[in-house]
Each structure stands twice: as structure tokens, then as C-alpha cells.
KEKE-3310 file (N, C-alpha, C; in steps of 0.2 Angstrom, whole numbers, plus 5000, padded with zeros to 4 digits):
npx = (4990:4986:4985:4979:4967:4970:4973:4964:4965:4966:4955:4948:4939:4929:4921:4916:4928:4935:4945:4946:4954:4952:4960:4961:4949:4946:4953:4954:4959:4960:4959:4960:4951:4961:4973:4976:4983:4975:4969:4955:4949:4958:4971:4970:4979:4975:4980:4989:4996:4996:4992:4995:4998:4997:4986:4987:4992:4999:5001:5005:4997:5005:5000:4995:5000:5001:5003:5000:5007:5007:5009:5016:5019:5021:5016:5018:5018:5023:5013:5014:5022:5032:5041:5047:5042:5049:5047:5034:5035:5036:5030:5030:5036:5036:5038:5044:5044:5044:5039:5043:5044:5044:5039:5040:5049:5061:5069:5072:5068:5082:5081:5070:5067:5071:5065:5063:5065:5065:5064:5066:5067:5068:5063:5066:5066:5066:5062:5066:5080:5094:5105:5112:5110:5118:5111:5099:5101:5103:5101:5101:5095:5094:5090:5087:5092:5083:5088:5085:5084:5086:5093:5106:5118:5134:5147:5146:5151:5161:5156:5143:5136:5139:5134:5124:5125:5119:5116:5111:5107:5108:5101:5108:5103:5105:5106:5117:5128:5147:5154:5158:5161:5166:5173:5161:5152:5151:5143:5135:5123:5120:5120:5118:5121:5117:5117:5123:5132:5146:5148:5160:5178:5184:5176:5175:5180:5199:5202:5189:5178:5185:5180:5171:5165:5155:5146:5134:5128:5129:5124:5129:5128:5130:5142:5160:5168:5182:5182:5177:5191:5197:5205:5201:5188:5188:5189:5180:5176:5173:5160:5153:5136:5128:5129:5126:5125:5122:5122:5136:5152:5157:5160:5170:5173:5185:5197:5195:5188:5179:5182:5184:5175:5168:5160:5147:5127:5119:5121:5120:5120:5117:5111:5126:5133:5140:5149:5157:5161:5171:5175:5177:5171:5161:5166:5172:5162:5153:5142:5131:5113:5107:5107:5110:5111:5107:5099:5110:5110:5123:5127:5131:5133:5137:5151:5155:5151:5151:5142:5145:5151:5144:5132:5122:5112:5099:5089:5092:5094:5093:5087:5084:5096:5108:5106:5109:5113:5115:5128:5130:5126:5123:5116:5120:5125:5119:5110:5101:5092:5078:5070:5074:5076:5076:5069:5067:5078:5088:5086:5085:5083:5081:5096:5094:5102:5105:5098:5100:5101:5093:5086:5076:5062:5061:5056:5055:5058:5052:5048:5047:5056:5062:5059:5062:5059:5068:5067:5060:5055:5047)
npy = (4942:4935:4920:4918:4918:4906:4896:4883:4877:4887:4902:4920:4931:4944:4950:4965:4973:4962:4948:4934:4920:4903:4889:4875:4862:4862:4871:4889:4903:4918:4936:4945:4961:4969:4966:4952:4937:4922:4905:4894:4878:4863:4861:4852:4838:4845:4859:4868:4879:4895:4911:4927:4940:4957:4960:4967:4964:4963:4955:4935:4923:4910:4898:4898:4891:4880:4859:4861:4855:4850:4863:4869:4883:4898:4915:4931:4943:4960:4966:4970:4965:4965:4955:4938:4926:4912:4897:4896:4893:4879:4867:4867:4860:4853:4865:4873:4887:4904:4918:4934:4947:4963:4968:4975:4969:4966:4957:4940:4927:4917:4900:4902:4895:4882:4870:4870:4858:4857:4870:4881:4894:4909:4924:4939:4952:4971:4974:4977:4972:4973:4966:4949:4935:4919:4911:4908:4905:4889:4882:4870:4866:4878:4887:4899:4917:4931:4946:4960:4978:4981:4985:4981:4982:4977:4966:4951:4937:4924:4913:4912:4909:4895:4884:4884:4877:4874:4886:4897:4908:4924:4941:4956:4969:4985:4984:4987:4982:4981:4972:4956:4939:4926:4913:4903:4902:4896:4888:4899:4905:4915:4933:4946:4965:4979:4994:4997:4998:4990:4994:5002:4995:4990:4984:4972:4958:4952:4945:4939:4935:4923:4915:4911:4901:4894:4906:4913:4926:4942:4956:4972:4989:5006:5006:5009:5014:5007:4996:4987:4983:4973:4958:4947:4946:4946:4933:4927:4923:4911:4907:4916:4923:4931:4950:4964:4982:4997:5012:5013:5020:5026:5035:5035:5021:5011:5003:4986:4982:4974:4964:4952:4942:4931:4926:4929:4933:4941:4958:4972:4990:5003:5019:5023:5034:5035:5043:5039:5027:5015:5007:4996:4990:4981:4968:4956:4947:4938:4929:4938:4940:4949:4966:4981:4999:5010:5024:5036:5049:5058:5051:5055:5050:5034:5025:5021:5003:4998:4987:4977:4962:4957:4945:4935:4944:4948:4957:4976:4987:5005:5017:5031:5040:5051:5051:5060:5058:5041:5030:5026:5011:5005:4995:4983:4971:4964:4950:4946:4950:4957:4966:4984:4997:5015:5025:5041:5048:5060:5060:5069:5063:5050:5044:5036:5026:5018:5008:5001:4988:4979:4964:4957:4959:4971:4975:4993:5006:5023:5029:5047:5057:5068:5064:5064:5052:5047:5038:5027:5016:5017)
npz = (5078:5069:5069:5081:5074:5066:5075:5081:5095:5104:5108:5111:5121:5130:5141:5147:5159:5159:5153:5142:5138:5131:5127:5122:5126:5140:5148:5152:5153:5162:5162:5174:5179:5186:5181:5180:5178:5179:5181:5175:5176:5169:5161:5146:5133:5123:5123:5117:5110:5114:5116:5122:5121:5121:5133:5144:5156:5172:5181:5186:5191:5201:5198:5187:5175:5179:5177:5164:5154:5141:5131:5121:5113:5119:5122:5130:5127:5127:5136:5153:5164:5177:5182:5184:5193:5204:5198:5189:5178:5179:5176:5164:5152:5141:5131:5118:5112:5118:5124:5131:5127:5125:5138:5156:5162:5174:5183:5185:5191:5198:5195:5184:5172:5172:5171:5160:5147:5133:5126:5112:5108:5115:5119:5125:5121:5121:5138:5155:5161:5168:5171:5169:5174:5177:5178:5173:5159:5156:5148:5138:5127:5119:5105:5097:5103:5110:5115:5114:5114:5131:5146:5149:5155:5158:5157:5147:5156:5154:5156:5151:5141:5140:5142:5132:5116:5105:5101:5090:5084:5090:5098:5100:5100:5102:5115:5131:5133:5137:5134:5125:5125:5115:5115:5117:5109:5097:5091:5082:5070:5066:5069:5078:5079:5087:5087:5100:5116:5111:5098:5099:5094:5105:5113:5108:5108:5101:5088:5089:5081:5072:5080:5078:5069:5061:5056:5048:5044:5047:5058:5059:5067:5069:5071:5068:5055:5051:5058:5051:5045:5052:5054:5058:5054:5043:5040:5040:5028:5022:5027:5028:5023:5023:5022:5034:5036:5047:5047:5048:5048:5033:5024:5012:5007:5001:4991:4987:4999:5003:4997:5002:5005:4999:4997:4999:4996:5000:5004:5012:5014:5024:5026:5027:5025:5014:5001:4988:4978:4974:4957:4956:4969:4970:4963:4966:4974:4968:4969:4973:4975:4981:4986:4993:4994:5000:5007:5008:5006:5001:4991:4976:4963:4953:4949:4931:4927:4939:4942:4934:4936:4944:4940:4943:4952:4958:4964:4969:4975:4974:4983:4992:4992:4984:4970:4955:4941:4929:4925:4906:4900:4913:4918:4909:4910:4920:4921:4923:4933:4941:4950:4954:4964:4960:4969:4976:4974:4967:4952:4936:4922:4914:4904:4887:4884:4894:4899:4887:4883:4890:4891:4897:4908:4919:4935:4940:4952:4952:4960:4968:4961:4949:4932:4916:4902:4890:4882:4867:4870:4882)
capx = (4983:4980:4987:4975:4963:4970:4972:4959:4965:4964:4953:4947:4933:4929:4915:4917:4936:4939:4946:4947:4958:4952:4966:4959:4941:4945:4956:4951:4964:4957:4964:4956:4951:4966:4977:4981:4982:4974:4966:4952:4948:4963:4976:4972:4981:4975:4981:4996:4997:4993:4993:4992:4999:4992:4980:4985:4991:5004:5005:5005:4994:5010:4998:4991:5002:5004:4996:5001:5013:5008:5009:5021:5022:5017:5017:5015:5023:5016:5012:5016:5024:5041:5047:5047:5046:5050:5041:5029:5037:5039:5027:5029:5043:5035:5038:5046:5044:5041:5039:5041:5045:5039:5034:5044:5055:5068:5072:5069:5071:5086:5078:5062:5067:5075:5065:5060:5072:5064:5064:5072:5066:5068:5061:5066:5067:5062:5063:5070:5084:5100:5110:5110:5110:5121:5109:5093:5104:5105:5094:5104:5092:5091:5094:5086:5091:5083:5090:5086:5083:5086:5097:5109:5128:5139:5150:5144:5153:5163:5154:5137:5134:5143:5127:5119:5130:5114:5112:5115:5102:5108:5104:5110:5103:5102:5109:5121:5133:5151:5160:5155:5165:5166:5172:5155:5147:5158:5139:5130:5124:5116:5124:5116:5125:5115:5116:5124:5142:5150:5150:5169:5181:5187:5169:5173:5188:5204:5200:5182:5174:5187:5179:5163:5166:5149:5142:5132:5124:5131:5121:5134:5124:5133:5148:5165:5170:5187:5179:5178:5198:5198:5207:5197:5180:5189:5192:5173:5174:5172:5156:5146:5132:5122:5132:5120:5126:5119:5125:5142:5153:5159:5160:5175:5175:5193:5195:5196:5184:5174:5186:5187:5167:5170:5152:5139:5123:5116:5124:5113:5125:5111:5113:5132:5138:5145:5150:5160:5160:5177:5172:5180:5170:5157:5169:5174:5155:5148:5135:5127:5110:5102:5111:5104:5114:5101:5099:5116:5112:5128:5130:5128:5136:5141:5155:5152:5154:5150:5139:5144:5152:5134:5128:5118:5110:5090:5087:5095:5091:5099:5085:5086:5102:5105:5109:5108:5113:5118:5132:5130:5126:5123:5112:5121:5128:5114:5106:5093:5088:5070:5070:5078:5071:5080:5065:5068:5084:5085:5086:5081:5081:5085:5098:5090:5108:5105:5094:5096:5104:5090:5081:5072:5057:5062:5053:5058:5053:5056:5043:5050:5063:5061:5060:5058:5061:5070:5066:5055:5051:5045)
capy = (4940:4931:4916:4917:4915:4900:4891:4882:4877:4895:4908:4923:4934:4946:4954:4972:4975:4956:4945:4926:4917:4897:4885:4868:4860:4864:4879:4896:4909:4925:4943:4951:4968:4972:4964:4946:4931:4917:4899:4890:4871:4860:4859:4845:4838:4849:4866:4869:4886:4899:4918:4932:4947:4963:4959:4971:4958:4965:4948:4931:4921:4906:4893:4897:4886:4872:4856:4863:4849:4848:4868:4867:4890:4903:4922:4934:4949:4969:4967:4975:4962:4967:4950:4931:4921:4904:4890:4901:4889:4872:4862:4866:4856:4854:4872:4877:4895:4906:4926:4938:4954:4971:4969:4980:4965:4969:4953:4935:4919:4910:4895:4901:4892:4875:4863:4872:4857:4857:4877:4881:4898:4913:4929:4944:4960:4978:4974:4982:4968:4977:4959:4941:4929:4916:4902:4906:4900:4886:4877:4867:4866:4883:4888:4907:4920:4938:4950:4968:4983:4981:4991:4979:4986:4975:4964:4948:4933:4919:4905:4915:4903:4891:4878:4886:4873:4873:4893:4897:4914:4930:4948:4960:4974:4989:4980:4993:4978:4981:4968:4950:4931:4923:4904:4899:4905:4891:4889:4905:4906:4924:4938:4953:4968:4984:5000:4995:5000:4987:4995:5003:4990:4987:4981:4965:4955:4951:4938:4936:4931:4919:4907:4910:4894:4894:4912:4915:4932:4947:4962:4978:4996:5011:5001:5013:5008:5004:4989:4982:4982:4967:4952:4940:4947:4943:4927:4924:4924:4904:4905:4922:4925:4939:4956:4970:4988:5001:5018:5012:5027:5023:5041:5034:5014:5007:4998:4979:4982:4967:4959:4944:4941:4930:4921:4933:4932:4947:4965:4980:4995:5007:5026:5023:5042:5033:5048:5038:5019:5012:5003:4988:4990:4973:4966:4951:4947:4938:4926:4944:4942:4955:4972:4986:5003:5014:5031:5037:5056:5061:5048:5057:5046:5030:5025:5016:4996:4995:4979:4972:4956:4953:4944:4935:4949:4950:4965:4981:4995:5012:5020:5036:5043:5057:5051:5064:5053:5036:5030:5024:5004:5004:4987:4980:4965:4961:4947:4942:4957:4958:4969:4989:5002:5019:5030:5042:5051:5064:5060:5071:5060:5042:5042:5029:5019:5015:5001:4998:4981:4972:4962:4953:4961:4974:4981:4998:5008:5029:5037:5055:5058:5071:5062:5063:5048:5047:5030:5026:5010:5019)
capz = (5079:5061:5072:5085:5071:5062:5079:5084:5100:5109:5106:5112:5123:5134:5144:5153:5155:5160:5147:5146:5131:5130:5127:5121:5128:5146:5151:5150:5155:5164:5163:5179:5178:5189:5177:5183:5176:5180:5175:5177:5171:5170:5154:5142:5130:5116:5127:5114:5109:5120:5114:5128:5121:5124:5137:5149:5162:5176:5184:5183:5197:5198:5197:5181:5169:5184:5173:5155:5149:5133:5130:5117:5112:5125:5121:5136:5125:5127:5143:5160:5167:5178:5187:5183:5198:5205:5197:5185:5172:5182:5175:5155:5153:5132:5128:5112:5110:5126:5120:5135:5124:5129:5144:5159:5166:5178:5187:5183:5198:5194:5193:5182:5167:5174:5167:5151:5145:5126:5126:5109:5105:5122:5117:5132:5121:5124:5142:5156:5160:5169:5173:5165:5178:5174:5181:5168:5152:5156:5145:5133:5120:5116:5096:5097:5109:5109:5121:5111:5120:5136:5149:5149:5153:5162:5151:5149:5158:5149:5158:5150:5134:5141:5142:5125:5111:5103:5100:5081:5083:5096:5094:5107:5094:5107:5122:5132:5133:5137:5131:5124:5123:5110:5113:5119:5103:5090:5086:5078:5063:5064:5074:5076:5085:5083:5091:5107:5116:5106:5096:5099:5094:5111:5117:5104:5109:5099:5085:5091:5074:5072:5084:5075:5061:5054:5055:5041:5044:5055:5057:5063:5066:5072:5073:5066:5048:5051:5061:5046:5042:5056:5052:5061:5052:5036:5040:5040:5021:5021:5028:5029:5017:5022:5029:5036:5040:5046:5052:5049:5043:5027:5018:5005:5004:5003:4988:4992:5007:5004:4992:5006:5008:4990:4998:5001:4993:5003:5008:5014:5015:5025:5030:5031:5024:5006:4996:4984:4978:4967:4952:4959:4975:4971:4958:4969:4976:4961:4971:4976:4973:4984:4986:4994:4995:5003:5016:5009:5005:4999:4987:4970:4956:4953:4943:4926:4927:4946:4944:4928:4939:4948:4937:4948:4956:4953:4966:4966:4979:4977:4986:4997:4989:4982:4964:4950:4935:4929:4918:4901:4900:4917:4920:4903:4912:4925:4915:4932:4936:4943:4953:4954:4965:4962:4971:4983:4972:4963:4946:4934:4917:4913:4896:4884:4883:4902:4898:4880:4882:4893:4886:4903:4912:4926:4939:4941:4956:4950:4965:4969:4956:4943:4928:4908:4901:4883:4875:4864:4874:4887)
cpx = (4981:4983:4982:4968:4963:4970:4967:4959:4965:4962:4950:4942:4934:4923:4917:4925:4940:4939:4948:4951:4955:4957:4964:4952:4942:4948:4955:4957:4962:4962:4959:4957:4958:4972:4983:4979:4981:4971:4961:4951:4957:4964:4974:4975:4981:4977:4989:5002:4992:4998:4992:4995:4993:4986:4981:4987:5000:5006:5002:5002:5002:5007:4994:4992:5003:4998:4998:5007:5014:5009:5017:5023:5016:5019:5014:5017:5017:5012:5014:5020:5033:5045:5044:5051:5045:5046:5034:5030:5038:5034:5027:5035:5041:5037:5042:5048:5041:5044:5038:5043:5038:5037:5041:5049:5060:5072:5067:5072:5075:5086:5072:5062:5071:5073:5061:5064:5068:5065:5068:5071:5065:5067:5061:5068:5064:5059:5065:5077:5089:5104:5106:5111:5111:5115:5103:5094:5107:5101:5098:5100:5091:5094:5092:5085:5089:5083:5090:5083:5080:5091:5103:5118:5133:5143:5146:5149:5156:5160:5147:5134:5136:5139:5126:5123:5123:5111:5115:5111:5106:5108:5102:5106:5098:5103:5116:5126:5142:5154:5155:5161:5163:5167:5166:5150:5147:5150:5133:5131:5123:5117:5121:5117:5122:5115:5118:5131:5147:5152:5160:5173:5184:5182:5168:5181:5192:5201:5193:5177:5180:5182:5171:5163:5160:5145:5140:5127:5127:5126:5125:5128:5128:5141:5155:5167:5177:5187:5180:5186:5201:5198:5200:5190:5182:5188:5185:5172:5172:5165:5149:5144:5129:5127:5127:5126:5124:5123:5132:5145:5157:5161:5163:5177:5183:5190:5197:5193:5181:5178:5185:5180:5166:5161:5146:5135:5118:5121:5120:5120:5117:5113:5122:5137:5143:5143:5152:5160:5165:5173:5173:5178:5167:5160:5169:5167:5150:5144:5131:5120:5103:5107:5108:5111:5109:5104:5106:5115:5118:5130:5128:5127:5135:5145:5152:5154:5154:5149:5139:5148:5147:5130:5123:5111:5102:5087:5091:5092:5094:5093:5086:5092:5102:5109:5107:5111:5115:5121:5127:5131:5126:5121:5114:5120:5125:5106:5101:5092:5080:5069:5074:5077:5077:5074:5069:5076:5083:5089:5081:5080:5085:5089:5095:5096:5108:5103:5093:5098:5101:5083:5075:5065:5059:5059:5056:5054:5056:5054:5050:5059:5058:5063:5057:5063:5064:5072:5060:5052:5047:5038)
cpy = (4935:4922:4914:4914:4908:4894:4888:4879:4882:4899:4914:4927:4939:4951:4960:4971:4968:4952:4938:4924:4907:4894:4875:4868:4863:4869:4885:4899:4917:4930:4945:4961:4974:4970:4957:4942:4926:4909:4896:4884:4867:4858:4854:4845:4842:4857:4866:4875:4890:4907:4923:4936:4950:4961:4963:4967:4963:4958:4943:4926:4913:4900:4892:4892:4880:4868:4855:4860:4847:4856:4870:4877:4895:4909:4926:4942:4954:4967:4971:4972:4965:4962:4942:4929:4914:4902:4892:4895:4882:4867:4863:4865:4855:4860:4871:4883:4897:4916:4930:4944:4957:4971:4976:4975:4967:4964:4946:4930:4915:4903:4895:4896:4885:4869:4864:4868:4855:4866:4877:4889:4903:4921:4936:4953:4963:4974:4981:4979:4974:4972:4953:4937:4924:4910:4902:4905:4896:4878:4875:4866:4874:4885:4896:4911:4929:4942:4958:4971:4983:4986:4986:4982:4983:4971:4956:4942:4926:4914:4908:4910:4897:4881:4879:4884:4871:4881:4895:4905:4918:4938:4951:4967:4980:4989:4987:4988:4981:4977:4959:4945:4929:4916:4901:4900:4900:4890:4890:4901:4911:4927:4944:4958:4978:4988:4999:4999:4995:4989:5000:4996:4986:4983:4972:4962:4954:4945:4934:4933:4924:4912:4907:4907:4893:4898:4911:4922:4938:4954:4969:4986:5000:5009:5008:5010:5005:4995:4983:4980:4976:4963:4946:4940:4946:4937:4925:4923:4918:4902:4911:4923:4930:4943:4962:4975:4994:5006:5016:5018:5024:5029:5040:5025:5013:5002:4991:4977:4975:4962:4951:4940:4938:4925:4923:4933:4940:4952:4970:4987:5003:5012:5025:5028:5038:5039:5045:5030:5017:5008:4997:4984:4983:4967:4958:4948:4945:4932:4932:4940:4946:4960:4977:4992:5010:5020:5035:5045:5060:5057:5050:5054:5040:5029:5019:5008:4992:4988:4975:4963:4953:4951:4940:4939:4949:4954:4969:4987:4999:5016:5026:5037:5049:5057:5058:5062:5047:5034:5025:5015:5001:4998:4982:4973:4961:4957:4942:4946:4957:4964:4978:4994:5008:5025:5033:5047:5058:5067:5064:5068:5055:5044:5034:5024:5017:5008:4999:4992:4976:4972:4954:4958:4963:4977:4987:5003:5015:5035:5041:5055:5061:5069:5062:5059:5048:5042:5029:5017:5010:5021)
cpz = (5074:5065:5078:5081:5068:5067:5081:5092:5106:5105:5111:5115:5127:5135:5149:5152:5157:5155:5149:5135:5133:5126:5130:5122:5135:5150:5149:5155:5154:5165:5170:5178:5180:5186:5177:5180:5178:5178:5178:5171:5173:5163:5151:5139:5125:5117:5123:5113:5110:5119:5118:5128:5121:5127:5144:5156:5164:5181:5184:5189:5196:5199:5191:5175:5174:5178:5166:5153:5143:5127:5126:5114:5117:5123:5126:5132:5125:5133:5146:5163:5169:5182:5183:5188:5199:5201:5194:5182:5173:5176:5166:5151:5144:5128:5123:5111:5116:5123:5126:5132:5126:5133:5149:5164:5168:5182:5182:5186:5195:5192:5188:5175:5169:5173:5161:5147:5135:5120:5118:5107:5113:5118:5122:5128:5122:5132:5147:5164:5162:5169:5168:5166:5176:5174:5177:5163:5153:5156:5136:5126:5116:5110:5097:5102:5108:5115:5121:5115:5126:5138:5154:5151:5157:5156:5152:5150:5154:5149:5155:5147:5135:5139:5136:5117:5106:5101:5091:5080:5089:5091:5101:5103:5102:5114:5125:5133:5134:5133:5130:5124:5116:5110:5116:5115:5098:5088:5082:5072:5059:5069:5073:5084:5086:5089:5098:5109:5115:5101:5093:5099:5102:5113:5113:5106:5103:5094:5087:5087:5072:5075:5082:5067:5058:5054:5050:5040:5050:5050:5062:5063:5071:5076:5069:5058:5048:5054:5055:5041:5047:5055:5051:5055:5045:5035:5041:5032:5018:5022:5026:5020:5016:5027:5028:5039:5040:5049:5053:5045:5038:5022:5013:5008:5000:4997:4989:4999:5007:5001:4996:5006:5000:4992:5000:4995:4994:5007:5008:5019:5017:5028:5033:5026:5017:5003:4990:4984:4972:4963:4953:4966:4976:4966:4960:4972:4970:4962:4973:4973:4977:4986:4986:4997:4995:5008:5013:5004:5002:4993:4979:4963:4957:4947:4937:4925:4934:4947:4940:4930:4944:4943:4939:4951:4952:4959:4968:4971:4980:4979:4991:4997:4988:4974:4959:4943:4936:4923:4913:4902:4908:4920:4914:4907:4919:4922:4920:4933:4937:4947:4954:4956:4967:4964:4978:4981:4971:4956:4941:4925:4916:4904:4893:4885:4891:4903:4893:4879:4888:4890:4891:4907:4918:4930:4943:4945:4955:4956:4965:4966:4951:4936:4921:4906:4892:4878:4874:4869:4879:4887)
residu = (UNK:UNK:UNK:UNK:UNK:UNK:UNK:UNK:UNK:UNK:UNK:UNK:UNK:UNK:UNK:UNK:UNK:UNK:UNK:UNK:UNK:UNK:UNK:UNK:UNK:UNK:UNK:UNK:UNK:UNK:UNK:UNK:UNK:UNK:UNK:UNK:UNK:UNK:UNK:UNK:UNK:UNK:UNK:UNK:UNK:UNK:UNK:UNK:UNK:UNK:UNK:UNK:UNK:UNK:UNK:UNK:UNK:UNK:UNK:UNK:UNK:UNK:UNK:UNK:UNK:UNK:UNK:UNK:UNK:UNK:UNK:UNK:UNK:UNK:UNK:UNK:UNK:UNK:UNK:UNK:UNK:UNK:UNK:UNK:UNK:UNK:UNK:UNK:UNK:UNK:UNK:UNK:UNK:UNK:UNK:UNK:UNK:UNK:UNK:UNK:UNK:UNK:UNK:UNK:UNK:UNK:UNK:UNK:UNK:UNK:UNK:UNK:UNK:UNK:UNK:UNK:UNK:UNK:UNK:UNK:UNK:UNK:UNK:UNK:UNK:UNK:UNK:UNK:UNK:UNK:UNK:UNK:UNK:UNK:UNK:UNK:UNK:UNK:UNK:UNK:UNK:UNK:UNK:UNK:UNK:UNK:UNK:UNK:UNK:UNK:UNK:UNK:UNK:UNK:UNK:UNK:UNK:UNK:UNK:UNK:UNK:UNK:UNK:UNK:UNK:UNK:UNK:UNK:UNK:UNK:UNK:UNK:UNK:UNK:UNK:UNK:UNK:UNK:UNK:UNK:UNK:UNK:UNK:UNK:UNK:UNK:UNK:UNK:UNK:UNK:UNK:UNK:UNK:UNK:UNK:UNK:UNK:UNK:UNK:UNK:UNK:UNK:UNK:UNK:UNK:UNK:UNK:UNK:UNK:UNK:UNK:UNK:UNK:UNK:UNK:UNK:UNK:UNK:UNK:UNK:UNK:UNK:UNK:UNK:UNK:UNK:UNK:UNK:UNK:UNK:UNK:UNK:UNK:UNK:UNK:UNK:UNK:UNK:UNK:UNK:UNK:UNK:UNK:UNK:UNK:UNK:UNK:UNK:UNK:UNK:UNK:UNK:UNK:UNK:UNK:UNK:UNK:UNK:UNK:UNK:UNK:UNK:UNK:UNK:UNK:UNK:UNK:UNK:UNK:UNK:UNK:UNK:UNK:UNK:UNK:UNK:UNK:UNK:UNK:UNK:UNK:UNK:UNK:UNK:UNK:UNK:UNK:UNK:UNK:UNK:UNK:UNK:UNK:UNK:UNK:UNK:UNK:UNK:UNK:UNK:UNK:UNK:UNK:UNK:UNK:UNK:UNK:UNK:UNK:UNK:UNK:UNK:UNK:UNK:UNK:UNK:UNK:UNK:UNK:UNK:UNK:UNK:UNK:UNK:UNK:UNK:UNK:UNK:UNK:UNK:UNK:UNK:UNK:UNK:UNK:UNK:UNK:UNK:UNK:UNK:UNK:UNK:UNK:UNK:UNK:UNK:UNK:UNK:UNK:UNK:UNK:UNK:UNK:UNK:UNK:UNK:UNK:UNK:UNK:UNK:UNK:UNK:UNK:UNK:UNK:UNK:UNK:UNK:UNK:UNK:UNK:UNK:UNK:UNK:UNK:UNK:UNK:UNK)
# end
């Protein structure tokens, strides 16, 4: 919404339960009561950006964007909408950005995007997507692909991405996928694989990250821990910066788990059953400067000297654990430290020697922890 504000070229009204969105000097784009979209006026040039979430719209009159050539982001998301037919999209050949998320889409005309040729941005999450018709990707400019929770389950075909040598963005997160390709990906730059049936290693081919040469961000959720003993994914160590995982099971971390990952900046270890964490676990990870070790109930200690090679490191999230002490000299060697949020544990006193060698400003977040503090600086 706070975009609808800032725009001036579309804004907002509506009388009884029909609503109209204005989109420049001369287009007005009607909800009818019954939930239809239509337009009146005819698109000028100043018809750019065109906002039409939540309005309650179940279908699309397919004359409504005829005209709109210089309509350069459209968002139809939160809607009702269950089909995208022919030639809805013929005529806004400018677009950029095209947001159909949340609506109830179950089909889409293999031709509706065929001469979206500027398109860089395709938004189809929370859907209700069961196939992925080779013939609607096949718009060579596209850089961001979202395809999350849909009911997606078939495997996806080699020739899929075949067209999309321009995708550097995909997230399948929740997608019921079988199985994915890889050489039509060579170039991601952010992978996100969350909660799907990829999650079994079989659902990932053989060397699959390998043909991903400039990854820089994978997101894994309820994926196996072992998954992470996989060559190929090591072999991302040249490039990846940021690793997300969630729900991965990890109870007892393998020393040297990450040893290979010598370039990450960003790791988020969330709800993945860590009991135990070697003292040598971040040793090798000394561009870290974000490291979030969260949700993980069972994790009651840690050993002493964990992050004294992050020296980098300027925020620090052991939140939602179940810590009950912390060693002696604990933050000695994290001399950028800004940030440190252990709330949510259950710690019952901070020893003074914890913090008695920083000498920078930290913000320290202690919510729900039983705490009596034992320094005089406190």
C-alpha cells in the first residue's frame, strides 16, 4: 500500500462495493461488484505502475490491458483469479514486473506471456499451479522467477529453463517438485529450496550444484543433514556467500562441516536439532559477518572459543535455544560486534568475565532469560 501512496500515477477509490484504481490522466480500471476487471479511458503514456492487489477481482475482462504499452509493473496478487488466458498480456510488451501471487491459478495459455519480451521480474506464488508448461518460459529476459507454494509435482523437464540464461533468482520454497535440472541454471545467483520433495537427496541430481558457477545464496529447509556431505555443494565454496538452513537435521555437527564454505559472509543454522557444536565448527568462516544459530531447543552450551576466528562478525543470534550458561571470555575476540541477541534462552546469570574484554558498544538483546547480572558495569 505505502506505494500506492508514493505513486502518483495510480491511485485509489471506490463507491458501494465497486472499486475503480486510476492509472495516469486517462485510464480508470473498474472492480465490478461481481468481481471483474475492467477499463475504461484509453492507457497514456503516464499509465506505469498499476497496483490491483486485494481487490477482490475473480476475472480479468481480456481487453482491459489492450493499449497499456508503456505499463512498465502490474500487480494482480490476493486475488481470486484461477486461469490466465490468451492475450490478457499481448499488448504490454514494456512490463518489467508482473505479480500474480496468491491468487487460485490453475492453468495459464501457453502463449499468455509471449510478448512480455522486457519481463524481468514473474511473481506466480501461493497458487494453485499443478504443471509448468514448457511454452510460458519462454521469455528470455527473465532475472526473477517465484514459483512457491504451489501443487506443483511432476519433475521438471530439461528443456524448462532452457530460454531463461538470464535467471539468476528461483525459489521453488514449498513446491512439491520431484526432481530439478541443473544445466539450464549455469546462471543463478540465489537458489531457494524450501520444504518441498527435493528435499531427499535423490530429488537433486548427481553434481547438480556443480553447474551452478556463480551461486551466491542457497536456501535448503527440511532438507536431510547429510545432504550437506555432498561433493558438488562443496564445490560451491569459490562462490557462495550466504547459506540458509532450516529444519535441516543436524543434532551433532561433523567437525569440518562447513570447513569448505571459506567465503560466506552469511549462515542462518534455524530449528535444525543442534545439540552439540565443536569448537572448530566457525573456525574456517572468518569473512562471517552475520550468524544466526536459532530455534535449536536442545542446544544447551557452547564450547569456549567458538568465535574467536569471526572477527568480522558484527551480529550474533543465539536466540530461541536452550542455553544455560556461557564460557569464560566468550566475545573476547569479536572486536565488530554490534549486535548479540541471546533472548528467548534460559540463562540464569551472565558471569562478569563474559564481557570483560569489550571495549566497543553492544547491543544485547536478554528478553525471557532469568537473569542476575554480576558486573559492576551493568
Amino acid at each position: 500500500m505505502l506505494l500506492l501512496l508514493l505513486l502518483p500515477s495510480c491511485c485509489v477509490s471506490w463507491a458501494g462495493a465497486e472499486q475503480s484504481v486510476q492509472c495516469g490522466a486517462t485510464a480508470t480500471f473498474i472492480v465490478s461488484d461481481s468481481g471483474v476487471l475492467s477499463r475504461q479511458g484509453a492507457c497514456g503514456t503516464d499509465c506505469t505502475y498499476l497496483y490491483l492487489f486485494s481487490k477482490s477481482i475473480n476475472s480479468v475482462n481480456v481487453s482491459a490491458f489492450q493499449g497499456c504499452t508503456s505499463l512498465r509493473s502490474l500487480s494482480l496478487s490476493f486475488n481470486y483469479l484461477t486461469s490466465i488466458p490468451s492475450g490478457l498480456f499481448e499488448e504490454t510488451s514494456a512490463l518489467w514486473t508482473l505479480d500474480l501471487s496468491y491468487n487460485k491459478i490453475s492453468s495459464i495459455a501457453s502463449d499468455a506471456f509471449v510478448n512480455l519480451h522486457s519481463l524481468s521480474s514473474l511473481n506466480l506464488a501461493s497458487n494453485k499451479l499443478t504443471m509448468l508448461p514448457e511454452e510460458i518460459f519462454n521469455i528470455t529476459t527473465l532475472s526473477f522467477l517465484t514459483l512457491d507454494s504451489n501443487e506443483i509435482v511432476s519433475s521438471v523437464p530439461q528443456q524448462f529453463f532452457q530460454k531463461l540464461t538470464e535467471l539468476i533468482y528461483l525459489s521453488l520454497d514449498t513446491a512439491m517438485l520431484s526432481s530439478i535440472p541443473s544445466s539450464t541454471l549455469m546462471s543463478l545467483r540465489s537458489l531457494s529450496l524450501n520444504n518441498n520433495s527435493l528435499s531427499g537427496q535423490s530429488g537433486v541430481e548427481e553434481n547438480f550444484f556443480d553447474k551452478l558457477v556463480v551461486l551466491r545464496s542457497l536456501t535448503l529447509d527440511n532438507f536431510d543433514g547429510s545432504f550437506l556431505q555432498r561433493a558438488d555443494l562443496k564445490n560451491l565454496s569459490d562462490t557462495l556467500d550466504s547459506l540458509s538452513l532450516y529444519d535441516v537435521a543436524l543434532s551433532s555437527i561433523q567437525e569440518g562441516l562447513f570447513d569448505s564454505f571459506v567465503r560466506l559472509t552469511r549462515l542462518f543454522l534455524l530449528d535444525c536439532q543442534v545439540e552439540r557444536l565443536p569448537a572448530s565448527t566457525f573456525d574456517k568462516l572468518t569473512e562471517l559477518t552475520y550468524l544466526s544459530i536459532s530455534m535449536n531447543d536442545k542446544l544447551q552450551s557452547l564450547p569456549a572459543g567458538i568465535f574467536d576466528k569471526l572477527t568480522k562478525l558484527t551480529t550474533l543470534s543465539l536466540d530461541w535455544n536452550g542455553l544455560t550458561s556461557l564460557p569464560m571470555g566468550f566475545f573476547d575476540k569479536l572486536s565488530n560486534l554490534e549486535d548479540l541477541d541471546l533472548s528467548f534462552n534460559r540463562l540464569a546469570y551472565l558471569p562478569a568475565i563474559a564481557f570483560m574484554n569489550q571495549t566497543q558498544t553492544v547491543q544485547i538483546d536478554l528478553m525471557y532469560n532469568d537473569i542476575t547480572c554480576y558486573h559492576q558495569a551493568w
